[in-house]
C-alpha positions as CSV (number, residue, x, y, z in Angstrom):
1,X,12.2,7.2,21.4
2,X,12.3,9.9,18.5
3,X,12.6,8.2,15.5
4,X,16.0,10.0,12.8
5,X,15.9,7.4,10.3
6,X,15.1,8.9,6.3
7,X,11.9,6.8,5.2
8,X,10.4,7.2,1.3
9,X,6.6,6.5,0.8
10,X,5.2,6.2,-2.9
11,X,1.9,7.0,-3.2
12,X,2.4,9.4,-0.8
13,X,0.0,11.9,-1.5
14,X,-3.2,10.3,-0.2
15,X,-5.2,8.0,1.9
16,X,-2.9,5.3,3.3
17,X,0.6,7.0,2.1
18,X,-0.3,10.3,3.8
19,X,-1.1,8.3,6.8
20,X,2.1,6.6,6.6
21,X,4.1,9.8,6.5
22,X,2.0,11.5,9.4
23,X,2.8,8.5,11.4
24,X,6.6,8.4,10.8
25,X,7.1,12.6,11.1
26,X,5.2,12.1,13.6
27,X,8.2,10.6,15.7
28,X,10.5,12.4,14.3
29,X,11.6,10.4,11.3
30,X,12.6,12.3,7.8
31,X,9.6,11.5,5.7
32,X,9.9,12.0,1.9
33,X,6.9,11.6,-0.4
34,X,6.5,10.7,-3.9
35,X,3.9,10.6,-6.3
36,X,2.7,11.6,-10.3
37,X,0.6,14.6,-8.4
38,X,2.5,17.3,-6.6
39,X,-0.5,19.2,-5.3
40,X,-1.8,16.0,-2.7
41,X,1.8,15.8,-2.0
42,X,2.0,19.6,-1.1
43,X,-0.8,18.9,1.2
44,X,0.9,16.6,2.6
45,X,3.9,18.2,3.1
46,X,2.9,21.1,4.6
47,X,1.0,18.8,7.6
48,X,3.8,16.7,8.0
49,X,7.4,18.8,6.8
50,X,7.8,15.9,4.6
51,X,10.0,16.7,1.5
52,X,8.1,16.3,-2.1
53,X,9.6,14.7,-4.7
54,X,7.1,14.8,-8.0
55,X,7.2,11.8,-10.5
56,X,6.6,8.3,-11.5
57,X,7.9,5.3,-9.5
58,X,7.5,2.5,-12.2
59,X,10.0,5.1,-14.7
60,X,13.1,4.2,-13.9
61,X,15.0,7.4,-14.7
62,X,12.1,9.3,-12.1
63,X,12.9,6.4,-9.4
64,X,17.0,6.8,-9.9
65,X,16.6,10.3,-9.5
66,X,14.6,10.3,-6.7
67,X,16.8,7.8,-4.6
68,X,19.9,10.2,-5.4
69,X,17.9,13.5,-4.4
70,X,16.8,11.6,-0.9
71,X,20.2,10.4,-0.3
72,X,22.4,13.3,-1.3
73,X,19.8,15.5,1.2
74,X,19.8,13.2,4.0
75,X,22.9,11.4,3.3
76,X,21.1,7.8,3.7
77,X,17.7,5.8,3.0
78,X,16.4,3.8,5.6
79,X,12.7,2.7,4.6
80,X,11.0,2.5,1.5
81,X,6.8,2.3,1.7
82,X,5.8,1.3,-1.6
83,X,2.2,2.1,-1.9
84,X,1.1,2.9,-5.0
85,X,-1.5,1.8,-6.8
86,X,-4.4,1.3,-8.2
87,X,-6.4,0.9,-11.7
88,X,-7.4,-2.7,-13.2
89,X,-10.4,-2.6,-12.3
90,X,-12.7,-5.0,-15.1
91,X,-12.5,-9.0,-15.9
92,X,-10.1,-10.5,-18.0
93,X,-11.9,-10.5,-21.3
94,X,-12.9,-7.1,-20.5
95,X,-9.5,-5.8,-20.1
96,X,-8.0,-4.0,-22.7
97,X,-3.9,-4.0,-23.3
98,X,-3.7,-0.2,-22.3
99,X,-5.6,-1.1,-19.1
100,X,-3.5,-3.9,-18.4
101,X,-0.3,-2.4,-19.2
102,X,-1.5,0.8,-17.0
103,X,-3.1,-1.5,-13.8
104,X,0.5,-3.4,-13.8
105,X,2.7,0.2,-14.0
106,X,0.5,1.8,-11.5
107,X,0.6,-1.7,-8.7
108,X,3.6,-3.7,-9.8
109,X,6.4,-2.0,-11.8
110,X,5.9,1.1,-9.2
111,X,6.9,-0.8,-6.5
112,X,9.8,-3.2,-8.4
113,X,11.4,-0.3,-10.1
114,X,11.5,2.2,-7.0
115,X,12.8,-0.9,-4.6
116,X,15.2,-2.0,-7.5
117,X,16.6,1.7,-7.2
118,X,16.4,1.9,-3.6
119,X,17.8,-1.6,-2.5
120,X,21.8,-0.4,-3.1
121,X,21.1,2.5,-0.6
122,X,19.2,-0.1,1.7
123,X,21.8,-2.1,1.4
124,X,24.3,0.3,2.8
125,X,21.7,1.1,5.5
126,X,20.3,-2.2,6.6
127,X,17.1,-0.9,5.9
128,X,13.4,-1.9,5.0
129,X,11.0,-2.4,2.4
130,X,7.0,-2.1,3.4
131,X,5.2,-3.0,0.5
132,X,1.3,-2.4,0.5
133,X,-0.8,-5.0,-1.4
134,X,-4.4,-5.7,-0.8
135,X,-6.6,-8.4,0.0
136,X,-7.0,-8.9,-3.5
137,X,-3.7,-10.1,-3.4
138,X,-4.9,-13.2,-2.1
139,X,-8.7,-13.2,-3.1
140,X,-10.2,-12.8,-6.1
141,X,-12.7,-10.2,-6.5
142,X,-15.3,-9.6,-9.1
143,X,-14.1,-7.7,-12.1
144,X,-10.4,-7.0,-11.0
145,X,-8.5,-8.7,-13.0
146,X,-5.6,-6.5,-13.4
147,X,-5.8,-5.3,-9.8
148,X,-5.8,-9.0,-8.6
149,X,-2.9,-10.1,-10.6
150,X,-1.1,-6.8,-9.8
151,X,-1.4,-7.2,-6.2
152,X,-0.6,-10.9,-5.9
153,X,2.6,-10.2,-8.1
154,X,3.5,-7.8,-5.2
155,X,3.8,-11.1,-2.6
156,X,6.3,-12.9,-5.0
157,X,8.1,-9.5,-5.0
158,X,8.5,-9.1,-1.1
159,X,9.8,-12.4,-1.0
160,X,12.2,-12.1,-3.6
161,X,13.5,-9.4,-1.8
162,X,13.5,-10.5,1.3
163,X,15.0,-14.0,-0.3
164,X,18.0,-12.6,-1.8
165,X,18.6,-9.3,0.2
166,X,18.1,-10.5,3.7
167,X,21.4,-11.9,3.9
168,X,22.6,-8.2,2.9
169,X,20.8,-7.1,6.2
170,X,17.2,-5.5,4.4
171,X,14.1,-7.0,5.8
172,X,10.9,-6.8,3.5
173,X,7.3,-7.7,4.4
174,X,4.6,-6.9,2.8
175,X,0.4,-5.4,4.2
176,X,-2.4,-6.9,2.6
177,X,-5.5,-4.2,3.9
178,X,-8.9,-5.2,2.7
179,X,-11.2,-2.1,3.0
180,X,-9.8,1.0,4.0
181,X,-11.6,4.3,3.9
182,X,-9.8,5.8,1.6
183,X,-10.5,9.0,-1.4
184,X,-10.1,6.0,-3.4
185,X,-12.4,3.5,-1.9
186,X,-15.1,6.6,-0.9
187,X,-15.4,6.6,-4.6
188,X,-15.9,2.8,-5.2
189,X,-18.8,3.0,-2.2
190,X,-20.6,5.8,-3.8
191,X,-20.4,3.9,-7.0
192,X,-21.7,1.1,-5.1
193,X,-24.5,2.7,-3.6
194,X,-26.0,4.0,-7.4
195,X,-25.2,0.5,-9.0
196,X,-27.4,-0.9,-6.0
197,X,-29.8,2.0,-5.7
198,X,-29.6,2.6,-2.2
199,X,-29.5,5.4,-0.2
200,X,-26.3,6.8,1.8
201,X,-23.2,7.0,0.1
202,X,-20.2,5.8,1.0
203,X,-21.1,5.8,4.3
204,X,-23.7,2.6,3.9
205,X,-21.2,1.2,0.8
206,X,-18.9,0.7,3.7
207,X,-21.3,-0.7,6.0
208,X,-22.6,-3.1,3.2
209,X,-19.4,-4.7,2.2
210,X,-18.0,-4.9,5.5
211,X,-21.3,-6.9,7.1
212,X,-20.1,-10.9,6.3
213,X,-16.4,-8.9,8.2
214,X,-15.9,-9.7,11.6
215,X,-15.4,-6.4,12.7
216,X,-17.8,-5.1,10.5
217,X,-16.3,-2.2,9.8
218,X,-14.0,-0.7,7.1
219,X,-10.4,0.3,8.9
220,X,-8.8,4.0,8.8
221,X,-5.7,4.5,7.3
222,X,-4.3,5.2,10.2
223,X,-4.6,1.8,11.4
224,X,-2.6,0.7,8.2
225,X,-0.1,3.0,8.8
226,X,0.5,1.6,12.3
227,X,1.0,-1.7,11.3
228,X,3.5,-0.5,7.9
229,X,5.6,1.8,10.8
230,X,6.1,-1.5,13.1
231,X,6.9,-3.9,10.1
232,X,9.2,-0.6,9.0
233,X,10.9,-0.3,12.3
234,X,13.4,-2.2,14.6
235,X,10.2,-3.8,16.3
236,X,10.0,-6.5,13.3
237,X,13.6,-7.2,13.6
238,X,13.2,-11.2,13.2
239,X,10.0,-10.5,10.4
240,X,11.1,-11.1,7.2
241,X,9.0,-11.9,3.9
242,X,5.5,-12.0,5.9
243,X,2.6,-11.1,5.0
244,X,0.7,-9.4,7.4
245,X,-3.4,-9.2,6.2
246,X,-5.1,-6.6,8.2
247,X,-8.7,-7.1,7.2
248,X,-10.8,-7.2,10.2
249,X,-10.7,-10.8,10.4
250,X,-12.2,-10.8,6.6
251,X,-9.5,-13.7,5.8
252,X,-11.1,-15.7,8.8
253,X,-14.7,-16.2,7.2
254,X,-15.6,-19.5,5.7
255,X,-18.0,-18.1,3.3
256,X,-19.9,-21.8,2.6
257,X,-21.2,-21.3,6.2
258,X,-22.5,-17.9,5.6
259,X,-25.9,-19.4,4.4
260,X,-26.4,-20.8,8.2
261,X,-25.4,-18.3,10.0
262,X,-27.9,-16.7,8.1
263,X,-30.5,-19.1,8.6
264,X,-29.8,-18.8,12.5
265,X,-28.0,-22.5,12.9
């Protein structure tokens, strides 16, 4: 079944937004992608025949705009992807107020301001909201302080939505991914590997972090995108303010047992 509905991905200039909008053009769907860079976007674009739109989600005059260029070119909006993000990446004490203010525009206020723009047109369209947030937005990692909050702050926000919009006929769930390989996270591994001084890049960053994971292995955005396409589709009709953690089973691990597993017991 070829899919005609108009979907809008933030962030949709790399790693798992570019794999979100290959898998909706890909049946057939009206993809439109947004970001601060055009170029990535470009790329994008010229792989998938999604439209660009340049600019800032969390600014609401770029967000406003953008809703009224998708919907005066395709006439409606059926599915926003917010998947921005990034930054925030120290602990509390070492976070400045610029790196705060700039972890919770680039996570949090990108995805509240674009779905506050987007939810009349969603509205109209009985459509859906896919918000991307992270393991981290139910773990705690080391030194992510701003991330962390950020991406727990994105939970409360799908269920707000789904809360007071389901009853207007929008369904919003949200993806928690923990390691993805990613631009983003190949650069995190590599920093990785010098911090610990070992050899092989990213490449062995990945297998390191992933070796406590079930599946021990990191996922491909593509297998993100999958599971944002079926919670942004008529699929997840009855899924409504869920979280869906794709992980590799990450989630699953008691980590007090990890020390006799280890020891063979």
């Amino acid at each position: 079944m070829v899919d005609t509905r108009v979907v809008a991905i933030t962030g949709g200039g790399t790693g798992i937004g570019a794999a979100v909008a290959r898998r909706y053009a890909g049946e057939g769907a009206q993809v439109v992608v947004l970001g601060r860079r055009r170029e990535p976007l470009e790329k994008v674009a010229a792989e998938t025949g999604a439209h660009v739109i340049a600019g800032d989600a969390s600014v609401r005059e770029d967000a406003e705009a953008a809703v009224a260029e998708i919907v005066s070119r395709y006439g409606r909006l059926d599915v926003i992807v917010a998947n921005a993000g990034g930054h925030g990446l120290s602990s509390v004490v070492d976070t400045g107020d610029e790196e705060w203010e700039i972890a919770l525009r680039s996570n949090l206020s990108s995805a509240f301001v674009f779905c506050r723009a987007a939810l009349p047109s969603l509205v109209e369209s009985g459509g859906q909201v896919v918000i991307v947030s992270s393991l981290a937005g139910l773990f705690a990692g080391p030194n992510v302080a701003g991330y962390t909050v950020a991406k727990h702050a994105l939970i409360g926000l799908t269920r707000s939505i789904a809360r007071d919009y389901g009853p207007r006929g929008v369904r919003a769930n949200a993806v928690c991914p923990g390691w993805v390989r990613t631009p983003m996270a190949d650069g995190e591994m590599d920093q990785f590997a010098a911090a610990a001084g070992f050899e092989g890049g990213h490449d062995e960053g990945y297998r390191r972090v992933t070796a406590e994971v079930p599946l021990r292995r990191a996922a491909e955005p593509e297998e993100i995108a999958s599971i944002v396409r079926f919670l942004g589709s008529s699929e997840s009709s009855y899924i409504t303010g869920a979280v869906l953690v794709a992980d590799g089973g990450a989630h699953a691990v008691d980590l007090p047992t990890l020390a006799f597993e280890r020891a063979g017991m």
